[in-house]
Each structure stands twice: as structure tokens, then as C-alpha cells.
N, C-alpha and C positions, 0 to 999 in steps of 0.2 A: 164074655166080650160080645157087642151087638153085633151087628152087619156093619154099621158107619165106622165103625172104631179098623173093622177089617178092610173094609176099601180102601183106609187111608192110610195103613199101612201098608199095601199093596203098592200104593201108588208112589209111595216115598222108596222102597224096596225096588222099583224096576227105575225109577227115577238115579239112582243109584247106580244101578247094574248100566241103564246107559251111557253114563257120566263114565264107569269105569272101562267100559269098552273102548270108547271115544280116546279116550286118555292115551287107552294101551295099542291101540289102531296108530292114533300122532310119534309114538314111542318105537312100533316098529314101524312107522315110515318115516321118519325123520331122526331116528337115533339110530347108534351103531348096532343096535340086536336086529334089527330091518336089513341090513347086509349080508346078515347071517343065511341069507334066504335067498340072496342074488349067485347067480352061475356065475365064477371068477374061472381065472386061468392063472400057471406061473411064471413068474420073468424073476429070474434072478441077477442081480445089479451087485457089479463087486466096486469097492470105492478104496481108494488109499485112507480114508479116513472118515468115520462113521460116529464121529462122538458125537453124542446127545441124539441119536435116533434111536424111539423105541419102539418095542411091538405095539400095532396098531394105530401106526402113524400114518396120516395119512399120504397120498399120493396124488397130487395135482397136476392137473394138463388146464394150462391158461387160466388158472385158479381155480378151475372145477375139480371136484373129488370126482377121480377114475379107479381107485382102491385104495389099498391099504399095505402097510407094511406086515409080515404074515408072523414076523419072527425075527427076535433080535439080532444084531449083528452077528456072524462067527467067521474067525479067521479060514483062511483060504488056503489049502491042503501044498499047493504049487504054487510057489511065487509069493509077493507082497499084498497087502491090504487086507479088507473084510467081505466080505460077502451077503449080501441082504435079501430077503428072500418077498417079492413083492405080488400079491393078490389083486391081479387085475379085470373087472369088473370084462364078462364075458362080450360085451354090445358093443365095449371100447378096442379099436384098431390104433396100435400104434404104428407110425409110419417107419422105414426102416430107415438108420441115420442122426433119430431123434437122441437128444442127451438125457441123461438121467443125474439130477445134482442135488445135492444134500443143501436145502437151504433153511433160512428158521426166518420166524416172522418177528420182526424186530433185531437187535440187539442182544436183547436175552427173554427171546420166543421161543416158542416149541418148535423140535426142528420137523421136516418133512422131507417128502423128494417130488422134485418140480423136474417135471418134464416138458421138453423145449421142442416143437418139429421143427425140420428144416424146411428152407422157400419152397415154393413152388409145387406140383402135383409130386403125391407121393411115388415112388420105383416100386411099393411092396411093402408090406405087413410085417412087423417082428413076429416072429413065429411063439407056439405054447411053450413053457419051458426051454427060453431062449437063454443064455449067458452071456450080459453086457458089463462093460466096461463104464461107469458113470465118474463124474466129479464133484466138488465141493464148493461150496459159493464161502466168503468170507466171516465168521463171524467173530463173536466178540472173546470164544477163547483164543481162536486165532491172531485177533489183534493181541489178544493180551501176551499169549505167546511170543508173536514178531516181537511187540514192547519185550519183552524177558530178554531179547537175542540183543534188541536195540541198546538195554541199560547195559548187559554186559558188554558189546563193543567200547560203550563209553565208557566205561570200566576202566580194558583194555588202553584206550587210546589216555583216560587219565592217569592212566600210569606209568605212560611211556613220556608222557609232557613233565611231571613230576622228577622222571630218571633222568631227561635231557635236563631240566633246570639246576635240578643237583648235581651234573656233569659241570653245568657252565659256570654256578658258584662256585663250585669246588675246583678247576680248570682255567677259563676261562676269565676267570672273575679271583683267583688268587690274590694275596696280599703283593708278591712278589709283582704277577702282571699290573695290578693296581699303583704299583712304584714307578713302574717302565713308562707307563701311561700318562703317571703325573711328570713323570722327567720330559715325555715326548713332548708335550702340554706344553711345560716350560721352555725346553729348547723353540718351542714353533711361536711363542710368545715374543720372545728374545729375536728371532729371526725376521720377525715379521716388524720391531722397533727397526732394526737396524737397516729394515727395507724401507721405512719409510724416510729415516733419517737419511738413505739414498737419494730416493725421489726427491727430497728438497734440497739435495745439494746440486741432483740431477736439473729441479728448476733453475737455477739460479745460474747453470751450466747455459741450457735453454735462451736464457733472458737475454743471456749475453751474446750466445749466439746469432740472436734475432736484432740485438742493437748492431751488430758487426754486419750482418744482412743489411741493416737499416741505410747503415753509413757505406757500404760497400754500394746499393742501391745508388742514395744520392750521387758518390762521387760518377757512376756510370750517368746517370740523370746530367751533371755539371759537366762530364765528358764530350757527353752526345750534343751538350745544349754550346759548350766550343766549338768543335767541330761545325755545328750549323753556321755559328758565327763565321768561322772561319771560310767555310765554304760561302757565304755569303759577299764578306770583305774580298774573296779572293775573285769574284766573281765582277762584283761591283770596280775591282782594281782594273781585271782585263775588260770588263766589254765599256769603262766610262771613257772620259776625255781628259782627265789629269794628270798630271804631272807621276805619279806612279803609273797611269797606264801605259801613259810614252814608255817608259821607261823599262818597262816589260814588254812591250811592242814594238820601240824601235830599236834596234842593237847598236845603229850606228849614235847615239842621242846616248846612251847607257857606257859606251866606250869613251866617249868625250866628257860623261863627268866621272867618269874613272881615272880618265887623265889629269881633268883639273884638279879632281883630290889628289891624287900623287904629287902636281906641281907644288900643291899648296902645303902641304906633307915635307916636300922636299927644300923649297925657294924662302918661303911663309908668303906676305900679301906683298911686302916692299920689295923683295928680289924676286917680283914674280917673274919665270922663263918659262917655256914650252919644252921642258926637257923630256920631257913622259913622248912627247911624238917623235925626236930620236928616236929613242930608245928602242920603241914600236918598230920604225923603219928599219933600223938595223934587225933586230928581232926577224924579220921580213925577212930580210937579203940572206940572214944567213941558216931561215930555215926552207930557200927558194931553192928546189934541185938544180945541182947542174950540170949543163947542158955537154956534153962531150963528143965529139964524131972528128972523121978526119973524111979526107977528099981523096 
């Protein structure tokens, strides 16, 4: 083998060894074996409910990776839930207050734990191997779950409408009630001819009534419209100058054809006498008191 044959192998050989450097430098700085190498601290995060988180999940603050999850979930010695044991990246301070929440990216994402600060300047630092209390954001076995509880309510509640309907057939809706039903039917049927064949006997009561109004009306109208008359005649009698107003005006004129009728009455026309003014005079004398006294 020449010289040329070895330079160019040389060259392809370190050409090589830089490419693979390169690679494995990108690899631990931007992949998880490049972690391996960062000072962390421990925060253990206990959760009522930890499905779908697993070892070496990550741990986000405002979408940044601030560590990792260290080790899979394991129940909790006292009390309820799981316990998660969390590798947080040495340079990252959490504030004290902040939540710790199992969330997935998507629907049906990988899950993680999203860490939330509170407003305003921090009060203080979670301390190293602290023990916190976190929670769970909603996901899709959770819905699927809530759904499970929701079909079985509706389950429930369809079989309580089913129990009541075959109550009300069976009850309610009997042949026997179905008879009483069609009788009420028909008595209200019957009830209701007989009312109207009222009302129009009731019209015809009406009709007449209002013709008896009608005519009770007029004859007051024919009453009222006499009376005028009369008040009129009796009027025109006293205050005129005829022969009926003398008559009603003068007493003495009224007494004297009193008399004449009586002669006329009494005499006829050929033996007419003045007897009626006797009779007057006496009349007179012997209704005149009399006079008594002595001396």
C-alpha cells in the first residue's frame, strides 16, 4: 500500500471519528443520557391518582423541562393515594405554594407533571426532599370513566321509568279503570246534551223575557208620553180663557151649571123651575149654627 492510498484513508477514518463525536456530544446534550450528568435534588409528590405516569416522565414548569420523574408510582404507607418520586434539576427553585398536576398532552398523550407557581413574588423555596400534596388534570380515561358512572345512572334511571310504566299499565291503565273511564266519558257526554238542550230552552225563556221588557218598556214610554199630555191639557185648562178654565176658576160659574144640570135632571126643558136654589138655601139655613144667649 503507497502513501496516497494511506492519507486517504486517514482522512476518511478521522472524518469519521468527527461525525461520531459530533453525533454523541448532540446526544448527550439534547437527549436524556445528557441528564444523567446534571446535579438534581428530591421532591416527592403524592397524587390520589397517578395512572399513566411513568418512570422518566418528564416534569414541566411553563412547558420547560425542569426534571424528571425518578421512579414509578408506589402507594403511600399512611393514608390514601400514590406517591411519585420527582428529580429536580439542581439550578431550578421552586416557589413555595406552587401545584404539582398529573397532566397528558392531548387526549390520549403521554402523561407528565406540570407544575403551576403562584401570583406574585415568591415567600420561599420548596425545600430538598420535600413531601407535597399534587393533583390531577382531566383526561380521557377519566372521561371515560365519569361516562361508565354516567351510562350506569342512566341505566338506573331507565329502569326506574320502565318499573313506573308497568305500574301505570298494570294499575292505572287496567281494564276495569278503562270501563269507569269510558262510563265517565259517556255520562259527561250525556250531560253535557242535556246542557245544551237547557240553554236553548234557556234562550227562548230569554226571548221572551226581553219581548215583555220590550212591551213593559213601551207601555212606560205611552205612560210617560199621557201624563205629558195630561199635564199639558191640564195646564192649557187653568191658565187659558175658556169655558173649562171658568170653570175650574170661578166656583161661583161651576155651582150655577151644577144647578142647571140638576134643574134639567129634575124639571126637563118645558117645566123648567129653579128648584136646585131652594134646596141650596135651605141646605144653608139648616147647616147655619145657632145663635143662643139669654139677658
Amino acid at each position: 500500500m503507497n502513501r496516497h492510498e494511506r492519507g486517504l484513508e486517514f482522512k476518511v477514518g478521522a472524518f469519521v471519528f468527527v461525525g461520531l463525536s459530533v453525533l454523541a456530544a448532540l446526544v448527550v446534550q439534547f437527549g436524556r443520557l445528557g441528564e444523567g450528568f446534571k446535579k438534581t435534588y428530591l421532591i416527592t409528590v403524592r397524587f390520589a391518582d397517578a395512572s399513566g405516569l411513568l418512570k422518566r416522565s418528564d416534569v414541566l414548569l411553563a412547558g420547560a423541562k425542569i426534571g424528571r420523574v425518578a421512579d414509578g408510582p408506589h402507594l403511600v404507607k399512611e393514608g390514601q393515594g400514590v406517591a411519585v418520586p420527582l428529580r429536580i434539576f439542581d439550578f431550578v427553585k421552586i416557589p413555595v405554594g406552587s401545584k404539582f398536576m398529573v397532566g397528558s398532552s392531548g387526549l390520549l398523550g403521554d402523561r407528565f407533571v406540570s407544575v403551576s407557581t403562584p401570583p406574585g413574588p415568591p415567600s420561599g423555596y420548596i425545600a430538598k426532599n420535600a413531601f407535597i400534596d399534587g393533583a390531577r388534570e382531566t383526561g380521557i380515561d377519566d372521561l371515560t370513566r365519569e361516562g361508565g358512572n354516567l351510562v350506569n345512572d342512566l341505566r338506573g334511571a331507565v329502569q326506574n321509568i320502565n318499573t313506573a310504566v308497568t305500574r301505570l299499565n298494570q294499575e292505572a291503565l287496567s281494564p276495569d279503570n278503562m270501563e269507569n273511564l269510558k262510563a265517565s266519558i259517556e255520562h259527561l257526554n250525556d250531560a253535557t246534551g242535556s246542557l245544551a238542550e237547557s240553554s236553548k230552552k234557556l234562550d227562548g225563556v230569554i226571548e221572551k223575557a226581553d219581548s215583555a221588557m220590550g212591551s213593559a218598556k213601551r207601555a212606560a214610554d205611552d205612560l210617560q208620553s199621557a201624563m205629558v199630555d195630561a199635564r199639558k191639557l191640564f195646564k192649557s185648562a187653568t191658565e187659558g180663557k175658556g169655558l173649562l178654565a171658568l170653570l175650574l176658576t170661578n166656583q161661583e160659574l161651576a155651582n150655577d151649571l151644577r144647578a142647571l144640570i140638576s134643574n134639567l135632571r129634575a124639571h126637563g126643558v118645558l117645566f123648567y123651575r129653579d128648584s136646585a136654589a131652594k134646596i141650596d138655601m135651605k141646605a144653608r139655613e139648616q147647616t147655619k149654627p145657632r145663635q143662643t144667649g139669654g139677658r
